[in-house]
C-alpha positions as CSV (number, residue, x, y, z in Angstrom):
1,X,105.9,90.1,75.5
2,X,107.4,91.2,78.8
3,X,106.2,92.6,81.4
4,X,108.4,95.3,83.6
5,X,108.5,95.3,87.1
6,X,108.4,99.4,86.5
7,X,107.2,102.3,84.4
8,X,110.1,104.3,82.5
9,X,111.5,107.5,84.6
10,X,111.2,109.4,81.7
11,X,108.2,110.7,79.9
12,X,104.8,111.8,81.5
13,X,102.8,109.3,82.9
14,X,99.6,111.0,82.2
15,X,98.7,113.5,79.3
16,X,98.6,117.2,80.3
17,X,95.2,117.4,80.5
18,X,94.5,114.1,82.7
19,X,97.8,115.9,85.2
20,X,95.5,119.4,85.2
21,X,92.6,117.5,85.9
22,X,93.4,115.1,88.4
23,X,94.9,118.0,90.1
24,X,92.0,120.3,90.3
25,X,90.4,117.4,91.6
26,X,92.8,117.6,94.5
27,X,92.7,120.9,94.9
28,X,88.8,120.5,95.4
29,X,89.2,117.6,97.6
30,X,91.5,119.4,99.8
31,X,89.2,122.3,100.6
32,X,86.1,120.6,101.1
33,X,88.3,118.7,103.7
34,X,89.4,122.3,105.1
35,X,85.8,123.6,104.8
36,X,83.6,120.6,106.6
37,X,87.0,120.7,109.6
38,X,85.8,124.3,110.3
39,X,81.8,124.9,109.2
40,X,78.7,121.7,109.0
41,X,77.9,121.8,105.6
42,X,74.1,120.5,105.2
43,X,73.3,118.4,102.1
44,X,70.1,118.5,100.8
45,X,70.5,116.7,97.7
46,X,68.5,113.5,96.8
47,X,70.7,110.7,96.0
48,X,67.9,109.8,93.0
49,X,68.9,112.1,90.0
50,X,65.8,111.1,88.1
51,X,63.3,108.2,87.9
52,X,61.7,106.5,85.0
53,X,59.3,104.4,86.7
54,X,60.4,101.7,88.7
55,X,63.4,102.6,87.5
56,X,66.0,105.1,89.4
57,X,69.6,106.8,87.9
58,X,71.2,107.4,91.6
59,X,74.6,109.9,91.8
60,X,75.8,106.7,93.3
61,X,75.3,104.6,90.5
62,X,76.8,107.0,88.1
63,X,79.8,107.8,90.3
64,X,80.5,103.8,89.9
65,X,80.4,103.9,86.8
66,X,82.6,107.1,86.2
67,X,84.8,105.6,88.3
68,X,85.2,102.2,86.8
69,X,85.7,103.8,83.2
70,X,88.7,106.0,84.9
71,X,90.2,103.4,86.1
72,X,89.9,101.2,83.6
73,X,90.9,103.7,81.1
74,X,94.2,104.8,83.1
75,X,95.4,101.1,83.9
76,X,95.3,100.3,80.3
77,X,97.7,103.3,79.6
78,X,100.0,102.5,82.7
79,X,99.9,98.4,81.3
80,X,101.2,99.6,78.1
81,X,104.0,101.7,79.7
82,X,104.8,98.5,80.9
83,X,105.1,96.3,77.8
84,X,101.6,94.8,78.2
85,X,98.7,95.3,76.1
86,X,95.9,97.9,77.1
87,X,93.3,95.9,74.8
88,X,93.9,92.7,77.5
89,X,93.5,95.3,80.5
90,X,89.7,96.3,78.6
91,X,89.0,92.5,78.3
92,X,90.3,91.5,81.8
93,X,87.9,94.3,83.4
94,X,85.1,92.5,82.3
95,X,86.1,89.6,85.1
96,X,88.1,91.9,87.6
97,X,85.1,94.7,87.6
98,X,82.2,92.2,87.6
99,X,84.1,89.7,90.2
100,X,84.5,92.8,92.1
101,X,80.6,94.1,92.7
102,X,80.1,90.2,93.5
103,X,82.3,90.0,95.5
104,X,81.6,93.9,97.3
105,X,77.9,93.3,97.5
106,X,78.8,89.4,98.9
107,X,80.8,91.0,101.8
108,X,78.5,93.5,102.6
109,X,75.3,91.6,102.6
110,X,77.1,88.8,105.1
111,X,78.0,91.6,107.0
112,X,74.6,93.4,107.1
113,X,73.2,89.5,107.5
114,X,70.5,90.9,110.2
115,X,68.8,93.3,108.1
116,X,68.9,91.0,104.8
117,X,67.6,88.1,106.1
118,X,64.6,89.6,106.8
119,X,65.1,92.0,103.8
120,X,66.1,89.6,101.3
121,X,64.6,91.3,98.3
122,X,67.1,94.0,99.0
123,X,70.1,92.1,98.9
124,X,70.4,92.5,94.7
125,X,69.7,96.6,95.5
126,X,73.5,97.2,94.5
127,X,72.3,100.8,93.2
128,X,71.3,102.3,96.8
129,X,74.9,101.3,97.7
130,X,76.5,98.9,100.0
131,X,79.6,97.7,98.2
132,X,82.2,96.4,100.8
133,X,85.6,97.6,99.1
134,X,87.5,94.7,100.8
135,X,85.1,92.1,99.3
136,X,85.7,93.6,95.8
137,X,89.5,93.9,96.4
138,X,89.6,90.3,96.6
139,X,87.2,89.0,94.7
140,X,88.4,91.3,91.5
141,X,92.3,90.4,92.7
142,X,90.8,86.5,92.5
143,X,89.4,87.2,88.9
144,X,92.4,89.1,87.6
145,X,94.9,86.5,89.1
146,X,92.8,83.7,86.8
147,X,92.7,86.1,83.6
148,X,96.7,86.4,83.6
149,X,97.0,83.1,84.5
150,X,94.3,81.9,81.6
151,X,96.3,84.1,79.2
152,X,99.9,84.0,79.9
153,X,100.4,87.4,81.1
154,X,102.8,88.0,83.8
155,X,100.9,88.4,87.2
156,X,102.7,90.8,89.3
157,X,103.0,93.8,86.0
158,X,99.1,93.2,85.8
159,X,98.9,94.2,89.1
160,X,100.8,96.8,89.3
161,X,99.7,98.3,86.1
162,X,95.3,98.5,87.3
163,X,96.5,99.4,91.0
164,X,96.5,103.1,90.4
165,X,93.4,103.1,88.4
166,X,91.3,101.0,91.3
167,X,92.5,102.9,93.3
168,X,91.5,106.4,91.6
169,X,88.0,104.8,90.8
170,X,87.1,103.8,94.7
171,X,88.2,108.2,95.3
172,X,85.3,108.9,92.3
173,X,82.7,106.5,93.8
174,X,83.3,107.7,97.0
175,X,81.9,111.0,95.7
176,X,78.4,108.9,95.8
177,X,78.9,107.7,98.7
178,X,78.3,111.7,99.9
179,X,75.8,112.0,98.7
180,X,74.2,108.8,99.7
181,X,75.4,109.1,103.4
182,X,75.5,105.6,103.4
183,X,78.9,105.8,104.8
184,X,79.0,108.7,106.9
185,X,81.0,108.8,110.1
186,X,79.8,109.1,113.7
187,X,78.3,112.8,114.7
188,X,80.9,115.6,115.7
189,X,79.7,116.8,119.2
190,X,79.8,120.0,117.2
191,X,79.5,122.5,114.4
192,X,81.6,120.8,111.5
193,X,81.0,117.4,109.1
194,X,78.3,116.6,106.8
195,X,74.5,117.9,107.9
196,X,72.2,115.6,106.2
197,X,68.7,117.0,105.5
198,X,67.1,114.9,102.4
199,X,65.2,112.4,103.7
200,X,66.2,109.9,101.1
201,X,69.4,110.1,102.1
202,X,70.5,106.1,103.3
203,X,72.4,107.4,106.5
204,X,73.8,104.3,108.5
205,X,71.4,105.4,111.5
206,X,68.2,107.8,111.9
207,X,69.7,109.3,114.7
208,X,72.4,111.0,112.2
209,X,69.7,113.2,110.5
210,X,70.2,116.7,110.9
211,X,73.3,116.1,113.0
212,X,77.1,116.4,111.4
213,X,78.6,113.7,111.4
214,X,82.1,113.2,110.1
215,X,82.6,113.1,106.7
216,X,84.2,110.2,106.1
217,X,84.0,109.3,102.8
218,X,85.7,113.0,101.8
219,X,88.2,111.9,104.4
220,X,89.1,108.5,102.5
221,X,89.2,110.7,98.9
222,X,91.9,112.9,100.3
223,X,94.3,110.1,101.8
224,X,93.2,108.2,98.4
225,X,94.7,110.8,96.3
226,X,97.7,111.1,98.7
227,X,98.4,107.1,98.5
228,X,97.7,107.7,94.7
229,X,101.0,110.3,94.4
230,X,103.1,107.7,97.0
231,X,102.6,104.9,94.1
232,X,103.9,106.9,91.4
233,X,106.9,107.5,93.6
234,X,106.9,103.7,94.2
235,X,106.3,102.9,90.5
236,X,109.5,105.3,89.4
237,X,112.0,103.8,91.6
238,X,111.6,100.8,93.1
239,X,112.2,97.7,90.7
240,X,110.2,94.6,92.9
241,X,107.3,93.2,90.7
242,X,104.2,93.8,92.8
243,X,105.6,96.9,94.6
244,X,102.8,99.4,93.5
245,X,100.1,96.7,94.0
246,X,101.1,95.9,97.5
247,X,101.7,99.5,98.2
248,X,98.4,100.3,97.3
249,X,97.0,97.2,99.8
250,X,99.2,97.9,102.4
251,X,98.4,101.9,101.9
252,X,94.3,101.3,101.9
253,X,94.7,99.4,104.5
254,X,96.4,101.8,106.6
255,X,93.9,104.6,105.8
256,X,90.8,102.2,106.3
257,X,92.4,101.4,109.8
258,X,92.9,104.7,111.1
259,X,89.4,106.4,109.4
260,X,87.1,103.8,110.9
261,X,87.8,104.9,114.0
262,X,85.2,108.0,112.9
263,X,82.7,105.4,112.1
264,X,80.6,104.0,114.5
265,X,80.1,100.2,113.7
266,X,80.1,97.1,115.8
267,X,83.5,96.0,117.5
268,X,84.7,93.1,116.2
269,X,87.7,91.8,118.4
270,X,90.2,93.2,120.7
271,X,88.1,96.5,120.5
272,X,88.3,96.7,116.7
273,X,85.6,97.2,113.9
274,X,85.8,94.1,111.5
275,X,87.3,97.0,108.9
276,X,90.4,97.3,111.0
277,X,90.8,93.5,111.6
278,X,90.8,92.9,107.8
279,X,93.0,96.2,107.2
280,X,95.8,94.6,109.7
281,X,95.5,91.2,108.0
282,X,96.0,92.6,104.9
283,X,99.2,95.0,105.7
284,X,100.8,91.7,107.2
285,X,100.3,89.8,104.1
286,X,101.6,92.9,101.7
287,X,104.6,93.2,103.5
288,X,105.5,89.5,103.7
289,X,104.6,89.3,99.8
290,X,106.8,92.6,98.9
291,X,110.0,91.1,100.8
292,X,109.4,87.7,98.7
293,X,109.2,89.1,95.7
294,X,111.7,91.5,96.6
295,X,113.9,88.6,97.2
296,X,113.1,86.6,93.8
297,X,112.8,90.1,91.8
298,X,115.6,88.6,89.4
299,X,113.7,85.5,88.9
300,X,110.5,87.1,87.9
301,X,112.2,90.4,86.1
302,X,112.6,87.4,83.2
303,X,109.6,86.1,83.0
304,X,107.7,86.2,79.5
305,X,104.8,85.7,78.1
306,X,103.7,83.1,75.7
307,X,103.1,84.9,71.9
308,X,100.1,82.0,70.9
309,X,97.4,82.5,73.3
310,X,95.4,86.0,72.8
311,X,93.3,87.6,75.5
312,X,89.4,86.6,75.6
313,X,87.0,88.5,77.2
């Protein structure tokens, strides 16, 4: 089976009622954006939905998970539009999306080293959040590279087939990370951002309790969805194995770079958080990867995969 370097121009890419929703969902997006850029909006909600003992179903926990099956579920359909198999996209997730928490909750936790070495019992506490996207990025890009690779399926298709549906899964968690706070941005000076009253709430400092900070996270859903509409444009038109992949790296990594300056973190070097240094990094290597591949497009527009070895999960 071969794998295309694009997705047909004909044909919908998504069935009517995925298009209608996944607009609404913009639409949405777009106002709160409007609304929390003119008015604080307090939430009061507790990032705990309900507990069952020691146990604890957080809006963060379930947004992950929403988010994962989305995905999932829309790079299977966008594999098979390009001559590969949605069954080894469900058995590939396994690795990508388990490789990926590692490798998020890894990041974070080296990051965070000061509070979880003397925490340590918190480092497994995935479920009050703390997933460093960049860490997951690579670890699940790691895991997916040694699937295809394991399997015989050509890499650069893979790619290009799950980037749209990672990268609609991060816009769903994000909704979590709302409501957890754990992510908010630095406080406004003024009357407009997120008010966060619940005392559950995992804010990145105390002092950004009933204050209104920026709110990031809504921020990064709305460029998110953005990027996502670039990449259909990318995946329609331009024939370079890899292009809607390194278009969604380079493309995160421009958003992360701008948006952090609303976050208040540690600067890493030259006057930069650690986000932006990674997000540079990262757009450096896309753009030297696309003009290779762009370059030997002809060379891997024939490759094939082997018919003998199936997909194991």
């Amino acid at each position: 089976m071969s794998g295309s370097s694009s997705i047909p121009s004909r044909g919908s890419l998504l069935p009517r009622w995925a298009t209608i929703v996944l607009a609404l969902y913009g639409v949405v997006v777009l106002a709160a954006i409007v609304v929390t850029s003119l008015f604080a909006v307090e939430i009061d909600m507790d990032p705990v939905i309900v507990r069952l003992g020691p146990l604890a179903l957080r809006w963060y926990s379930l947004m992950i998970m929403l988010g994962v099956m989305v995905g999932v579920w829309l790079s299977g359909r966008f594999a098979e539009r390009r001559g590969i198999s949605a069954d080894d996209v469900y058995s590939a997730a396994f690795w990508i999306v388990g490789g990926g928490i590692v490798g998020a909750r890894l990041a974070h936790v080296i990051d965070r080293w000061d509070f979880y070495s003397a925490n340590p019992m918190r480092m497994l506490a995935i479920h009050e959040g703390g997933l460093a996207i960049w860490g997951g990025v690579i670890a699940g890009g790691i895991a997916g590279w040694w699937f295809t690779r394991r399997n015989g399926i050509p890499f650069w298709p893979f790619a290009d087939s799950v980037a749209h549906g990672t990268l609609l899964g991060q816009a769903i968690g994000r909704f979590g990370c709302i409501v957890n706070g754990d992510v908010a941005g630095m406080p406004t000076g003024g009357d407009m951002g997120f008010i966060y009253t619940n005392p559950n709430a995992l804010l990145p400092k105390a002092e950004y309790f009933n204050t209104a900070p920026h709110a990031y996270p809504l921020y990064e859903m709305g460029l998110d969805l953005a990027l996502f509409g670039l990449m259909f444009l990318v995946a329609r038109r331009v024939r370079v194995p890899g292009a809607v992949f390194l278009t969604y790296c380079a493309g995160y990594s421009l958003i992360r770079f701008l948006l952090t300056f609303v976050r208040e973190e540690e600067r890493f070097l030259f006057g930069l958080q650690q986000a932006q240094i990674i997000s540079i990094l990262v757009i450096v290597v896309a753009a030297y990867l696309y003009f290779y591949l762009r370059d030997h497009a002809a060379a891997l527009r024939t490759q094939t995969r082997p018919a003998a070895t199936p997909a194991t999960s």
